[in-house]
Structures are given as C-alpha cells and as structure tokens.
PyMOL Python script that loads the backbone (N, CA, C, O; Angstrom):
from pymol import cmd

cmd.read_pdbstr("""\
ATOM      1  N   UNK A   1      -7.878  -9.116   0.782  1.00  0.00           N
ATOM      2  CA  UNK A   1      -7.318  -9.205  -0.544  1.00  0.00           C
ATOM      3  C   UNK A   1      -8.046 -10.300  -1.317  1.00  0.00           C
ATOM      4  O   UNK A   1      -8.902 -10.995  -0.769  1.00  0.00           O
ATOM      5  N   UNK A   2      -7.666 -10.460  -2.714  1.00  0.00           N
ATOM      6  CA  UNK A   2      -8.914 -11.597  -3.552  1.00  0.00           C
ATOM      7  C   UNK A   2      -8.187 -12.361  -2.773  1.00  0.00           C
ATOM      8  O   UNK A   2      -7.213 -12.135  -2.055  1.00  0.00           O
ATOM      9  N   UNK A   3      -9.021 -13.632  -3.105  1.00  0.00           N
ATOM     10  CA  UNK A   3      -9.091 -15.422  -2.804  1.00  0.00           C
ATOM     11  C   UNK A   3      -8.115 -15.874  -4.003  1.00  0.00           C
ATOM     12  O   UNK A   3      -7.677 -17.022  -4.078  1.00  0.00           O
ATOM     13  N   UNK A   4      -7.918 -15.202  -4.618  1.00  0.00           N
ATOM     14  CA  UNK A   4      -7.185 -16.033  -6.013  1.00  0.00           C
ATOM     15  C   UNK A   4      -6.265 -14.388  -6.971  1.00  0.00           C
ATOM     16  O   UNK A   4      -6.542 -13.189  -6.924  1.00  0.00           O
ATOM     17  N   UNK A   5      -5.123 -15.186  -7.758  1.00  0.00           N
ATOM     18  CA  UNK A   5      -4.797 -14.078  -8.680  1.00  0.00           C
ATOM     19  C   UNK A   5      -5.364 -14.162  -9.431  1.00  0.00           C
ATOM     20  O   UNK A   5      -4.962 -13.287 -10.198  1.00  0.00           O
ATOM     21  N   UNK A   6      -6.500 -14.872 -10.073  1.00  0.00           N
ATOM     22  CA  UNK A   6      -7.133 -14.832 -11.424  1.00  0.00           C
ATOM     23  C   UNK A   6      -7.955 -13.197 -11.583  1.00  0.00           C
ATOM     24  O   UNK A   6      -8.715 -12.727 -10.735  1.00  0.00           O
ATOM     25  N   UNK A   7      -7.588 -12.579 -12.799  1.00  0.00           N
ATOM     26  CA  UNK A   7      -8.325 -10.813 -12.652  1.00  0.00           C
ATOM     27  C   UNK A   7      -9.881 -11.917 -12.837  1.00  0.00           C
ATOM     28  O   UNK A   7     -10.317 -12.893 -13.449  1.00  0.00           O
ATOM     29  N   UNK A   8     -10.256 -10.814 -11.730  1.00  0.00           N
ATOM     30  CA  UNK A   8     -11.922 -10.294 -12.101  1.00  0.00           C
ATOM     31  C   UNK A   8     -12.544 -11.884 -11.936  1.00  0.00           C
ATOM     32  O   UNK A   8     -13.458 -12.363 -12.609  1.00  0.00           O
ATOM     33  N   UNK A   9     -11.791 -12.543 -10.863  1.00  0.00           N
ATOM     34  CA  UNK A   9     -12.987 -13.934 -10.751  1.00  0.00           C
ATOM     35  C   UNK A   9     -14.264 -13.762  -9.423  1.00  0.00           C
ATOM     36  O   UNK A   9     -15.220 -14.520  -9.255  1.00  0.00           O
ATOM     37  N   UNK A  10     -13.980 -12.772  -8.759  1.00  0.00           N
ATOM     38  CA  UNK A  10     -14.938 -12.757  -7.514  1.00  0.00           C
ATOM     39  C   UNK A  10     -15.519 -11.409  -8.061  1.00  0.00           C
ATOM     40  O   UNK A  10     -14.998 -10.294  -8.063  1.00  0.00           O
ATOM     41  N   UNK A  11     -16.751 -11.820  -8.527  1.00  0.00           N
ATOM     42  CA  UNK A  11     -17.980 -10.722  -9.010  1.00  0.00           C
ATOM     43  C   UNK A  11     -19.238 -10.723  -7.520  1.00  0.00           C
ATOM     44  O   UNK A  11     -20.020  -9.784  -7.366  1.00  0.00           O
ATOM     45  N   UNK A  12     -19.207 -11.630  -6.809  1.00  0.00           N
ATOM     46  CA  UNK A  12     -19.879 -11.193  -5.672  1.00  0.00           C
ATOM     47  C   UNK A  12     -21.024 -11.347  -5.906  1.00  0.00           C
ATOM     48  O   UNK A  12     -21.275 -12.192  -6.765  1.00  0.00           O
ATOM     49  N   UNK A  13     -22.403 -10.481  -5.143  1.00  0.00           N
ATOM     50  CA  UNK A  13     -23.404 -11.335  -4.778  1.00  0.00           C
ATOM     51  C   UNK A  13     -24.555 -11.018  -6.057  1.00  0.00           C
ATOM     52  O   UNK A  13     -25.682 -11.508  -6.122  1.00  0.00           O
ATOM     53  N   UNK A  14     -23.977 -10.133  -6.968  1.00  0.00           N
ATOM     54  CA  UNK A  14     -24.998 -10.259  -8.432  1.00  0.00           C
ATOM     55  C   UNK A  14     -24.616 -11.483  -8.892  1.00  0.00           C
ATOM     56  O   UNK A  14     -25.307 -11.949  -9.798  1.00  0.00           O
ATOM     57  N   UNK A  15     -24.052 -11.872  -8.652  1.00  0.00           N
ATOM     58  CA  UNK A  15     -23.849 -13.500  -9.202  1.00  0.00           C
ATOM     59  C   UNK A  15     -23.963 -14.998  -7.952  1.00  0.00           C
ATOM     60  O   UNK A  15     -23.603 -16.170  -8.063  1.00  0.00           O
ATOM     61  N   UNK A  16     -24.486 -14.402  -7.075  1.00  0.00           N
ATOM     62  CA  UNK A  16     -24.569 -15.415  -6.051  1.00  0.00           C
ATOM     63  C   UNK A  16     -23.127 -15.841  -5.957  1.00  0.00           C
ATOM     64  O   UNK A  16     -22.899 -17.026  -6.203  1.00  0.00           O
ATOM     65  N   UNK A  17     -21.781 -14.793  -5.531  1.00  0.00           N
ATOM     66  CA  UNK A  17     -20.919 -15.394  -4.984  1.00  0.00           C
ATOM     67  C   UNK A  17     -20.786 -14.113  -3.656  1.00  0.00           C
ATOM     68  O   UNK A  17     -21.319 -13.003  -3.667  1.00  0.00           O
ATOM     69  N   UNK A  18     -19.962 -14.668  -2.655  1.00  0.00           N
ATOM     70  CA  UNK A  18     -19.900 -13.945  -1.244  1.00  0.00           C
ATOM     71  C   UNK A  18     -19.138 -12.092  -1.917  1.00  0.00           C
ATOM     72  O   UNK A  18     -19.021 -11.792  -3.105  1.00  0.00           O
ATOM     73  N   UNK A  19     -18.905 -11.539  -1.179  1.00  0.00           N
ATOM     74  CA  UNK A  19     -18.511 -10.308  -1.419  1.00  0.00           C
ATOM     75  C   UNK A  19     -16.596 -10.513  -1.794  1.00  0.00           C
ATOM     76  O   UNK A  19     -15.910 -11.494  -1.506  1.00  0.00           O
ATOM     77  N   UNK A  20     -16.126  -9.173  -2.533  1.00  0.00           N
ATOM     78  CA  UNK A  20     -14.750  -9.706  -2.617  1.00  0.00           C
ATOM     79  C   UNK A  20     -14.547  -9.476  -1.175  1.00  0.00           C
ATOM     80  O   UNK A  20     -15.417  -9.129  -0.376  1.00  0.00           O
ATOM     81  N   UNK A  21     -13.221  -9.721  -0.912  1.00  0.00           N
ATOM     82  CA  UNK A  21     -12.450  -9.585   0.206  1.00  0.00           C
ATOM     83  C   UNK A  21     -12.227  -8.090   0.909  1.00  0.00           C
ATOM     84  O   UNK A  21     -12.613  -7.492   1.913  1.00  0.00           O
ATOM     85  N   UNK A  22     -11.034  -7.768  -0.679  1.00  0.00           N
ATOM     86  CA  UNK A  22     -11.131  -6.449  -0.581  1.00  0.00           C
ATOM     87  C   UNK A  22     -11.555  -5.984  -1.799  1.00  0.00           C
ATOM     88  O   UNK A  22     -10.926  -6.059  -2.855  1.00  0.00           O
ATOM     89  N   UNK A  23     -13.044  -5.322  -1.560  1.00  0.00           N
ATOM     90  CA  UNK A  23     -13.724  -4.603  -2.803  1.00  0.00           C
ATOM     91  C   UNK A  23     -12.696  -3.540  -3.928  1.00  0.00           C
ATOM     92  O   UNK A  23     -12.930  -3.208  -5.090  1.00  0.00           O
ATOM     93  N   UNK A  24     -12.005  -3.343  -3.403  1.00  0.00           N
ATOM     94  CA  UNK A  24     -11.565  -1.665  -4.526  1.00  0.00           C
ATOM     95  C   UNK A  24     -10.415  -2.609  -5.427  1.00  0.00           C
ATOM     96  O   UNK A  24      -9.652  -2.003  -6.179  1.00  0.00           O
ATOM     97  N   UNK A  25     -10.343  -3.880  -5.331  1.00  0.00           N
ATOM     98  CA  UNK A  25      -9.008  -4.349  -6.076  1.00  0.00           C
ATOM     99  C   UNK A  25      -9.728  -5.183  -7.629  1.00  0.00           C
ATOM    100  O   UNK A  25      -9.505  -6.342  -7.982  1.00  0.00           O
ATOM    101  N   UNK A  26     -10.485  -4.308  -8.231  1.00  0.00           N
ATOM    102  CA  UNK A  26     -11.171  -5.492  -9.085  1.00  0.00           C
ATOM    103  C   UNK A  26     -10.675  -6.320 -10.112  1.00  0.00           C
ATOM    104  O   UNK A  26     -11.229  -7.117 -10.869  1.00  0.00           O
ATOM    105  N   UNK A  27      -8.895  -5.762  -9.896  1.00  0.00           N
ATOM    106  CA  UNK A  27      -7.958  -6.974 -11.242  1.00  0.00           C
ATOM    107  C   UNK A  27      -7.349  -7.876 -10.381  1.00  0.00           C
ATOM    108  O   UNK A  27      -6.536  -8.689 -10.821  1.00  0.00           O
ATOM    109  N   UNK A  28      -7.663  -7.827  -9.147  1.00  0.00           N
ATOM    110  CA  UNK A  28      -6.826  -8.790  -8.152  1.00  0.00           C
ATOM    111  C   UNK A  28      -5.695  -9.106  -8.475  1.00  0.00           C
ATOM    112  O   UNK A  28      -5.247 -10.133  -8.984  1.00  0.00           O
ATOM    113  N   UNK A  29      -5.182  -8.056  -8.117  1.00  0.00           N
ATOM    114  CA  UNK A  29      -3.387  -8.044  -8.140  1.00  0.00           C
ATOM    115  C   UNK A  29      -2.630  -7.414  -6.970  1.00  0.00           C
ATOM    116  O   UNK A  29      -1.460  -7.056  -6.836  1.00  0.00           O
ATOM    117  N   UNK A  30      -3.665  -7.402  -6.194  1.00  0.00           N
ATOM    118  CA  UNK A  30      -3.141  -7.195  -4.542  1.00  0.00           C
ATOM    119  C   UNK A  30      -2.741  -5.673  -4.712  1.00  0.00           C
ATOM    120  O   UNK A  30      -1.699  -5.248  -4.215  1.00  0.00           O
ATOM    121  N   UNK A  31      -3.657  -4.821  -5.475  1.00  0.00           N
ATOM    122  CA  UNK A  31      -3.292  -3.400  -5.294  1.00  0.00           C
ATOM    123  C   UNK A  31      -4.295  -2.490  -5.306  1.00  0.00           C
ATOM    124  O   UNK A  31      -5.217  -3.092  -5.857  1.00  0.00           O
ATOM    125  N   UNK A  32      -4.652  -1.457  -5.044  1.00  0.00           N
ATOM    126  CA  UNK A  32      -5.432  -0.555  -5.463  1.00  0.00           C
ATOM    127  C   UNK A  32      -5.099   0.213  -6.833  1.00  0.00           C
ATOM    128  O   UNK A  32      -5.166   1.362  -6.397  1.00  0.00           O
ATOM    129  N   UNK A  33      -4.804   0.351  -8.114  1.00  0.00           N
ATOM    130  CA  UNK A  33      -4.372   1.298  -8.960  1.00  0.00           C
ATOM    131  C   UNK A  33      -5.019   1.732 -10.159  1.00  0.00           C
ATOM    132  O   UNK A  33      -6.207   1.547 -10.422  1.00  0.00           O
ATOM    133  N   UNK A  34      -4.152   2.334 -10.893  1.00  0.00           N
ATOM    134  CA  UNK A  34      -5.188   3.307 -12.364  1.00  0.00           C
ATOM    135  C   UNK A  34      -5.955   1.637 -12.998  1.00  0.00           C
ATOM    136  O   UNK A  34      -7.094   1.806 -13.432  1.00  0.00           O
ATOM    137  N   UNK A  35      -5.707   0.921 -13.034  1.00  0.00           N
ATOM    138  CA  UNK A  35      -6.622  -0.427 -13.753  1.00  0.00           C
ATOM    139  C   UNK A  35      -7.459  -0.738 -13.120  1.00  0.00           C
ATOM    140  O   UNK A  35      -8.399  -0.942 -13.888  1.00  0.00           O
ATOM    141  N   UNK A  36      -7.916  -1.023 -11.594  1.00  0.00           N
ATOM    142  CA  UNK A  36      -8.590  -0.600 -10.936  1.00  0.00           C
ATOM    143  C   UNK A  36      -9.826   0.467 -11.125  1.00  0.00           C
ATOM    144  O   UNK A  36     -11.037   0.254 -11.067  1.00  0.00           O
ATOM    145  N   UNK A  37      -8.996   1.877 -11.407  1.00  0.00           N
ATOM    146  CA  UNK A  37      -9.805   2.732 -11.643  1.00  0.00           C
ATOM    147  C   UNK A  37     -10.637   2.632 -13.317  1.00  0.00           C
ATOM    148  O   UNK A  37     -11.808   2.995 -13.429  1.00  0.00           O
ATOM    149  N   UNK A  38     -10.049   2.238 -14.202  1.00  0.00           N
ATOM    150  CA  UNK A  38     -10.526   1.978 -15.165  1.00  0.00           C
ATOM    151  C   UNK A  38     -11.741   1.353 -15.326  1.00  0.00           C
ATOM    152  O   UNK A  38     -12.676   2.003 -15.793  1.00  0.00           O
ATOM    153  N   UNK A  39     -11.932  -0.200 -14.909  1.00  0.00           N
ATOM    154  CA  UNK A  39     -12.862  -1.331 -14.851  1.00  0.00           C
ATOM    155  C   UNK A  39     -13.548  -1.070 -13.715  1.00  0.00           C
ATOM    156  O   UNK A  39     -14.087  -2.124 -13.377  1.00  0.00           O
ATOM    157  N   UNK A  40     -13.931   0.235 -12.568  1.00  0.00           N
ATOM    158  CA  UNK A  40     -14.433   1.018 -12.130  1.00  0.00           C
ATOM    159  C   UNK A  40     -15.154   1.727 -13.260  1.00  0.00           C
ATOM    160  O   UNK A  40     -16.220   1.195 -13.571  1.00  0.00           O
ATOM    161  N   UNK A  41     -14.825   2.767 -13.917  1.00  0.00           N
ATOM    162  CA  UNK A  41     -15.621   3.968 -14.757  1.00  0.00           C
ATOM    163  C   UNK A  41     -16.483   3.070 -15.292  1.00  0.00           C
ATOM    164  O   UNK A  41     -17.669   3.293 -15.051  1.00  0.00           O
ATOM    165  N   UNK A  42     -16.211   2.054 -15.994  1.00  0.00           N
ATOM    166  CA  UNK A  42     -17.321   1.305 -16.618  1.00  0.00           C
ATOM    167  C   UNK A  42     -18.599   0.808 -16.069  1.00  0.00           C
ATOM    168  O   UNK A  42     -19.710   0.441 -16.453  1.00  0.00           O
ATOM    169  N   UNK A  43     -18.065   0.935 -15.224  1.00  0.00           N
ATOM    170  CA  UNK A  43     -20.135   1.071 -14.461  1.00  0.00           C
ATOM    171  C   UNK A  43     -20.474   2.020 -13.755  1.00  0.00           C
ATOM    172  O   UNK A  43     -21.350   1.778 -12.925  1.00  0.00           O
ATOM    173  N   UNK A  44     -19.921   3.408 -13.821  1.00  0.00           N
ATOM    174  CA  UNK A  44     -19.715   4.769 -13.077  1.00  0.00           C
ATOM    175  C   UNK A  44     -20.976   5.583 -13.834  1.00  0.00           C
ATOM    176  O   UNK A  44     -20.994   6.058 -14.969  1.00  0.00           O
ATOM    177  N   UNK A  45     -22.280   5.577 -12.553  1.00  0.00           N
ATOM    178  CA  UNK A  45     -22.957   6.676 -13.264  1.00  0.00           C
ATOM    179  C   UNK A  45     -24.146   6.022 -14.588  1.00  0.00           C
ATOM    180  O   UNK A  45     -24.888   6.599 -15.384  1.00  0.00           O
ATOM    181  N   UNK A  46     -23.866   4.640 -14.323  1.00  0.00           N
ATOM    182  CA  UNK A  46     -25.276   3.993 -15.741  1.00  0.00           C
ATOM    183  C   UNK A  46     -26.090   3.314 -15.344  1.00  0.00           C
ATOM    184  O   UNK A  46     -25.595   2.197 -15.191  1.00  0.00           O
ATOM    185  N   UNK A  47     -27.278   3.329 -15.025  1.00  0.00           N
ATOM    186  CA  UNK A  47     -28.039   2.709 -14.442  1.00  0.00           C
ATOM    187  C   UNK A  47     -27.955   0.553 -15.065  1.00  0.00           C
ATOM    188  O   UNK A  47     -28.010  -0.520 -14.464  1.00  0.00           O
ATOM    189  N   UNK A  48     -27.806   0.986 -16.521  1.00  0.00           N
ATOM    190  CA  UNK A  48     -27.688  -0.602 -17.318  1.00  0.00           C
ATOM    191  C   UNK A  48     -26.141  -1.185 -17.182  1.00  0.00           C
ATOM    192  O   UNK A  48     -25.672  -2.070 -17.897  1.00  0.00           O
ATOM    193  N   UNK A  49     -25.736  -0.781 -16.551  1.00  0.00           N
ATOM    194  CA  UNK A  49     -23.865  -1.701 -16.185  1.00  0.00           C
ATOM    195  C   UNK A  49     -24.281  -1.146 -14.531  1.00  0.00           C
ATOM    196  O   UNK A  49     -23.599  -0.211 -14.109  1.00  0.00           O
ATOM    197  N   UNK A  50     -25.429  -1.735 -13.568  1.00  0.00           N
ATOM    198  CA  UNK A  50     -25.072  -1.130 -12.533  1.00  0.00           C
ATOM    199  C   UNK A  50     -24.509  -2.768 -12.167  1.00  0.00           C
ATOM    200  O   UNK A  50     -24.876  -3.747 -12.818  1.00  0.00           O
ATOM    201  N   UNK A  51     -23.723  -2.822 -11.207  1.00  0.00           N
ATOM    202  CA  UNK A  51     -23.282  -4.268 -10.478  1.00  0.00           C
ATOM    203  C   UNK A  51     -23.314  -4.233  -9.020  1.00  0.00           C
ATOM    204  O   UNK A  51     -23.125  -3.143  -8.480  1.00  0.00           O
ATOM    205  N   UNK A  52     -23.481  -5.051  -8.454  1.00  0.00           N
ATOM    206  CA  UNK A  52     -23.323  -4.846  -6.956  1.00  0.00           C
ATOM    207  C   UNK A  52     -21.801  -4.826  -6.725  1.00  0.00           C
ATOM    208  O   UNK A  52     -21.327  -4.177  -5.793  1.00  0.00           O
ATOM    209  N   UNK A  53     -21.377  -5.220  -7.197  1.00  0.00           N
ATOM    210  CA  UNK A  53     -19.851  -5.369  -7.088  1.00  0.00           C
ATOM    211  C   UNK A  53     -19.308  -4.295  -6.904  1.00  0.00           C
ATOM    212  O   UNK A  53     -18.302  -4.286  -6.195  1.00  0.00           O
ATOM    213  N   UNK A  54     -19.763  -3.148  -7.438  1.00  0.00           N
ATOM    214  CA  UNK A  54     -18.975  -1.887  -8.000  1.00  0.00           C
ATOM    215  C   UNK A  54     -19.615  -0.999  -7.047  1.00  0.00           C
ATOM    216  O   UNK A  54     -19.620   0.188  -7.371  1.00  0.00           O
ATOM    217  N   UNK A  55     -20.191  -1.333  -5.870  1.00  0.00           N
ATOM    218  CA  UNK A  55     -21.532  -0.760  -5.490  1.00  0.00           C
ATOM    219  C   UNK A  55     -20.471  -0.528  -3.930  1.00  0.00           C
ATOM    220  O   UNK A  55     -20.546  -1.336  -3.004  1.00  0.00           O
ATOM    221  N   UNK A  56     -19.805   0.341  -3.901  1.00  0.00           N
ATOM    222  CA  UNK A  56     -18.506   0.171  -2.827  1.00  0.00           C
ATOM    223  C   UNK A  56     -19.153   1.045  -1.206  1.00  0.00           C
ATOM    224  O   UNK A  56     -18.759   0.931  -0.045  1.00  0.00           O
ATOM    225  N   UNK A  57     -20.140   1.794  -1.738  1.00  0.00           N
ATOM    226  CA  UNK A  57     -20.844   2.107  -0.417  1.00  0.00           C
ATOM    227  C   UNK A  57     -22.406   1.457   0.113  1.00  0.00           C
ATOM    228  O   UNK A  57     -23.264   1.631   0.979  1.00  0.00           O
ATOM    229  N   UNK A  58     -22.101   0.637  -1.015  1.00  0.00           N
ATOM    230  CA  UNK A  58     -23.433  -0.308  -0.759  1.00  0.00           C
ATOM    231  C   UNK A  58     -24.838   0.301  -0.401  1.00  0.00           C
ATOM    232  O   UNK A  58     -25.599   0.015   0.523  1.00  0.00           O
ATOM    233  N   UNK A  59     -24.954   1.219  -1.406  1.00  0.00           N
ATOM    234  CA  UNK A  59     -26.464   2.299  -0.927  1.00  0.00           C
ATOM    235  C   UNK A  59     -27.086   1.683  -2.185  1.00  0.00           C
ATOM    236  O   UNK A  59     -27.574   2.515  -2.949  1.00  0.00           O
ATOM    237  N   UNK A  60     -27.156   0.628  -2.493  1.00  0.00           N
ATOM    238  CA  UNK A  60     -28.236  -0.508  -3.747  1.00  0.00           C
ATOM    239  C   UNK A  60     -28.326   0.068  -4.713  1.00  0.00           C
ATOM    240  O   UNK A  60     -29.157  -0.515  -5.409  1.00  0.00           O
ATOM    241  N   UNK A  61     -27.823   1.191  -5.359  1.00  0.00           N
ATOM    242  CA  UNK A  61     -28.295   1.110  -6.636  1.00  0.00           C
ATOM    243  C   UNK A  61     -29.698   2.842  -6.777  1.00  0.00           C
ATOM    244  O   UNK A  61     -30.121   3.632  -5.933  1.00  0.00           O
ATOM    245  N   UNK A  62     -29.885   2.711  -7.997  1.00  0.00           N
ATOM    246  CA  UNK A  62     -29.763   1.818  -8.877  1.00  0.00           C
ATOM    247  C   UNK A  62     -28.780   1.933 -10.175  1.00  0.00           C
ATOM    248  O   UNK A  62     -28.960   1.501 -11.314  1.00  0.00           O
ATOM    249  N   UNK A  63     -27.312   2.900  -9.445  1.00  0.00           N
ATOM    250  CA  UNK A  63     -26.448   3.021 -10.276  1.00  0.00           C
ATOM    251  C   UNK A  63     -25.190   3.776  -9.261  1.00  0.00           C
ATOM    252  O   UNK A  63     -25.265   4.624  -8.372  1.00  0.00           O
ATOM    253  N   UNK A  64     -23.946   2.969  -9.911  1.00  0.00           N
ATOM    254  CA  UNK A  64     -22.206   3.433  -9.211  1.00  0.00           C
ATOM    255  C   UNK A  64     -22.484   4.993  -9.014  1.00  0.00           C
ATOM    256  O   UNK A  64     -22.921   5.658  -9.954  1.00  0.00           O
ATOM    257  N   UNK A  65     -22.208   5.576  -7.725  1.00  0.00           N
ATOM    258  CA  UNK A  65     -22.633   6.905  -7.462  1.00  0.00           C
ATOM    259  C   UNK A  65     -21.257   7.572  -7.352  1.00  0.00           C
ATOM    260  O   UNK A  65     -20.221   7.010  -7.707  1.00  0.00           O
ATOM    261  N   UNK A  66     -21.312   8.762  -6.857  1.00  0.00           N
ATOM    262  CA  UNK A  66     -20.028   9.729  -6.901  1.00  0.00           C
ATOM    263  C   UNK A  66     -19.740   8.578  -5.329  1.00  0.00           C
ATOM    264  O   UNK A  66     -18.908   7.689  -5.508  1.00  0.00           O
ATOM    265  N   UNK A  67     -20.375   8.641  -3.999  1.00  0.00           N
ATOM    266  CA  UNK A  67     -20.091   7.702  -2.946  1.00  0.00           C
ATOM    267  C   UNK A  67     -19.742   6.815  -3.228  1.00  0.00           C
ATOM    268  O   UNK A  67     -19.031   6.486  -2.278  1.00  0.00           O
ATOM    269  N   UNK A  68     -19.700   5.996  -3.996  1.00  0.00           N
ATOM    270  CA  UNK A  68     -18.739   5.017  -4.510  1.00  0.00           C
ATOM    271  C   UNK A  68     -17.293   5.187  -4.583  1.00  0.00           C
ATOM    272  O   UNK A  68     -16.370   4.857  -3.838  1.00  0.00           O
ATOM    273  N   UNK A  69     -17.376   5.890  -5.867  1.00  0.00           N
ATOM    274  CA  UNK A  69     -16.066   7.273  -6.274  1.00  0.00           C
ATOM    275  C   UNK A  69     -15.340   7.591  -4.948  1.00  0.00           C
ATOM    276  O   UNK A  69     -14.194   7.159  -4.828  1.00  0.00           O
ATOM    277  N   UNK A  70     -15.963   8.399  -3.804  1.00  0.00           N
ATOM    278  CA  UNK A  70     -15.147   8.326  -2.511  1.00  0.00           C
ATOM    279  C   UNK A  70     -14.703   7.234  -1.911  1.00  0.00           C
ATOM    280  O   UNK A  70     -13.527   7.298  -1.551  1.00  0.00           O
ATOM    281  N   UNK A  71     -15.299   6.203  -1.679  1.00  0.00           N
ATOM    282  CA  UNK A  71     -14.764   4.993  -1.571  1.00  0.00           C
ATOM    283  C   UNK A  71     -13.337   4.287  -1.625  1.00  0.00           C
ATOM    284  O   UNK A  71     -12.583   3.839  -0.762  1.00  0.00           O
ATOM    285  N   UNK A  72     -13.292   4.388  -3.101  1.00  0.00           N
ATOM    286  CA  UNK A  72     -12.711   4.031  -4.010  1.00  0.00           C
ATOM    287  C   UNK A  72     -11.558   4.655  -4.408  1.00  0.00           C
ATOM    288  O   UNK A  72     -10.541   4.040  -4.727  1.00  0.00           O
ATOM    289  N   UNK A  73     -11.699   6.199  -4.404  1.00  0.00           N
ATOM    290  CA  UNK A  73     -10.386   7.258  -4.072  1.00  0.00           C
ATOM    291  C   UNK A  73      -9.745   6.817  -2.525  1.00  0.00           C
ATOM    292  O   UNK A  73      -8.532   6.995  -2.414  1.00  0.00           O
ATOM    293  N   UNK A  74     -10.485   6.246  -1.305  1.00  0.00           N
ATOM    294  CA  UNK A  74      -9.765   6.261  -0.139  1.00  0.00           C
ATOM    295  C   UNK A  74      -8.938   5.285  -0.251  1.00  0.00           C
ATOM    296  O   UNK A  74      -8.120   5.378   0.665  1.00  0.00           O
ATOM    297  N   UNK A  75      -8.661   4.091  -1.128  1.00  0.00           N
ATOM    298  CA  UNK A  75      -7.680   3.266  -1.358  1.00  0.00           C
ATOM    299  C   UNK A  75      -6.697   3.619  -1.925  1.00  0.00           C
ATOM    300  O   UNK A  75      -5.548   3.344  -1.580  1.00  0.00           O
ATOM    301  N   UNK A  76      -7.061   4.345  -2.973  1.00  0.00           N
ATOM    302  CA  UNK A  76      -6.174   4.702  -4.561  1.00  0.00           C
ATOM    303  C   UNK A  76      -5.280   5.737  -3.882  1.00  0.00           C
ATOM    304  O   UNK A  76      -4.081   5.486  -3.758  1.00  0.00           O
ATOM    305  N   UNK A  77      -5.668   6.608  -3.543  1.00  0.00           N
ATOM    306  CA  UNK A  77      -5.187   7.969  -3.177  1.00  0.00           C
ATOM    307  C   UNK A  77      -4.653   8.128  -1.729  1.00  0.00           C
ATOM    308  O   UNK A  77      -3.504   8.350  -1.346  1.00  0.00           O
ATOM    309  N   UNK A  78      -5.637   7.980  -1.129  1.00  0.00           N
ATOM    310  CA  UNK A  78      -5.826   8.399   0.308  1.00  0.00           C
ATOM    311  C   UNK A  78      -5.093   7.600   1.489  1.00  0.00           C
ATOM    312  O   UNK A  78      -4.913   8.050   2.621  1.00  0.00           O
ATOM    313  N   UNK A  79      -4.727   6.420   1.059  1.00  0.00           N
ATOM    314  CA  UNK A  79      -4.269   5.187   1.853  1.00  0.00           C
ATOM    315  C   UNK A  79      -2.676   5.090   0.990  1.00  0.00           C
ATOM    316  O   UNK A  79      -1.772   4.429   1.500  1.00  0.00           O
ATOM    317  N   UNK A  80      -2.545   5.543   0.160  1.00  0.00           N
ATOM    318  CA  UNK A  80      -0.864   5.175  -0.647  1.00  0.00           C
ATOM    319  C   UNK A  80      -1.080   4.335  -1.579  1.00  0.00           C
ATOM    320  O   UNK A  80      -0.019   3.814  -1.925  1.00  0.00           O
ATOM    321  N   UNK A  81      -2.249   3.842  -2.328  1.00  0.00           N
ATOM    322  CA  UNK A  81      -2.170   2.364  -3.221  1.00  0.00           C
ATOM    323  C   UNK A  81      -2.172   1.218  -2.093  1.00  0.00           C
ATOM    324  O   UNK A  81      -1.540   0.243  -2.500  1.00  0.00           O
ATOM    325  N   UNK A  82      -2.476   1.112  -1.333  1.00  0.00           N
ATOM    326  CA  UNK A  82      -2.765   0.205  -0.596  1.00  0.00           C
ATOM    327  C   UNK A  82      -2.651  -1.111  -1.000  1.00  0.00           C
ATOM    328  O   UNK A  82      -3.501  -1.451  -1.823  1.00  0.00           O
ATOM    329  N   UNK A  83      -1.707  -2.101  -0.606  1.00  0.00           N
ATOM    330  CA  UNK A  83      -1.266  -3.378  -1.168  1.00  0.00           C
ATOM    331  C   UNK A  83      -2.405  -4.581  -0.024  1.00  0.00           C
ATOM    332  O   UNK A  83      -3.220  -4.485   0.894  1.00  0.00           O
ATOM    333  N   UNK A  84      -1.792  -5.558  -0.809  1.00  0.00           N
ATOM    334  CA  UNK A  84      -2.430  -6.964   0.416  1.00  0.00           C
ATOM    335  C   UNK A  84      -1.820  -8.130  -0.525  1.00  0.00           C
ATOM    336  O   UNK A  84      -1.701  -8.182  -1.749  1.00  0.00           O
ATOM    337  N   UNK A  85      -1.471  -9.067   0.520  1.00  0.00           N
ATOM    338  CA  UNK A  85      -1.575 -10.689  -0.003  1.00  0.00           C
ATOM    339  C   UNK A  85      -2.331 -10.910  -0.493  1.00  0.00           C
ATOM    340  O   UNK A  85      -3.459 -10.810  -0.008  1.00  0.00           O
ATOM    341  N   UNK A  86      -2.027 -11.459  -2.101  1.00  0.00           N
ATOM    342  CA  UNK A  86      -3.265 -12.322  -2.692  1.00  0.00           C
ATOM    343  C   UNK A  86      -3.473 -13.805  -2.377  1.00  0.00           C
ATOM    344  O   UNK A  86      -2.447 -14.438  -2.130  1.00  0.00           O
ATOM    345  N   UNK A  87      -4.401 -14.325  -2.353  1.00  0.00           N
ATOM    346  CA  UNK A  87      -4.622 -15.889  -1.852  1.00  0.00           C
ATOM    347  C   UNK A  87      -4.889 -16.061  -0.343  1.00  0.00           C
ATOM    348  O   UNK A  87      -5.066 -17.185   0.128  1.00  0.00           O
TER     349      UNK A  87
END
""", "prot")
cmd.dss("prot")
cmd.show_as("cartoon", "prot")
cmd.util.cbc("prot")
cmd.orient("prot")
C-alpha cells in the first residue's frame, strides 16, 4: 500500500524515487477504484505522457499498453477493489 495518504506523492523511478508499494493505487487511498482508473487513461496508449509509473507490466515503454490495462483490471475487478493499509 502507499508510504503516505498524500494522492499521487510516490511517482517512482521516472523521478528517481523507489517503486510504489502497491502500483494500481495511484490516489493512495488504500484502494483500487474508478479514480484510479481515471489518472490511469491519462497515460493509456501515448507515447508523450508515457511514465514508468503507469508502466504496471513493466515491458519499458515506449507507451501504457493494453498489458498494463490487464494489470490493472486484476485489482479493480478481478480481486474485489482490493483494499490495504495506508502508511
């Protein structure tokens, strides 16, 4: 789960910080959900918003792939919304 409740402070190693904790939670609110999926689409599929962050099967780039997308559905969907402790 994030290190912190602050949304969107662990951007990971495009920014020289370690990886999140748990990747699919990117508002860090200890959930998988539709906001989640939102601030997802925004780098879904563009080579110029690619991030490592968003990069959930970690195949580098050089843009968020549909494998990502599976990823990312196995939390949302596939697992129940999947919760965790934040901090």
């Amino acid at each position: 789960c994030a290190d912190t409740s602050t949304t969107r402070d662990e951007e990971g190693p495009g920014v020289g910080e370690p990886l999140s904790p748990w990747p699919p939670d990117f508002n860090d609110n200890g959930k998988v959900t539709a906001g989640d999926l939102v601030i997802f689409s925004q780098h879904y599929d563009d080579a110029l918003t690619y991030d490592v962050r968003y990069d959930l099967n970690a195949s580098g780039g050089p843009k968020i792939t549909t494998g990502d997308l599976v990823v990312f559905t196995y939390y949302y969907a596939g697992s129940g919304y999947d919760t965790c402790t934040v901090g």
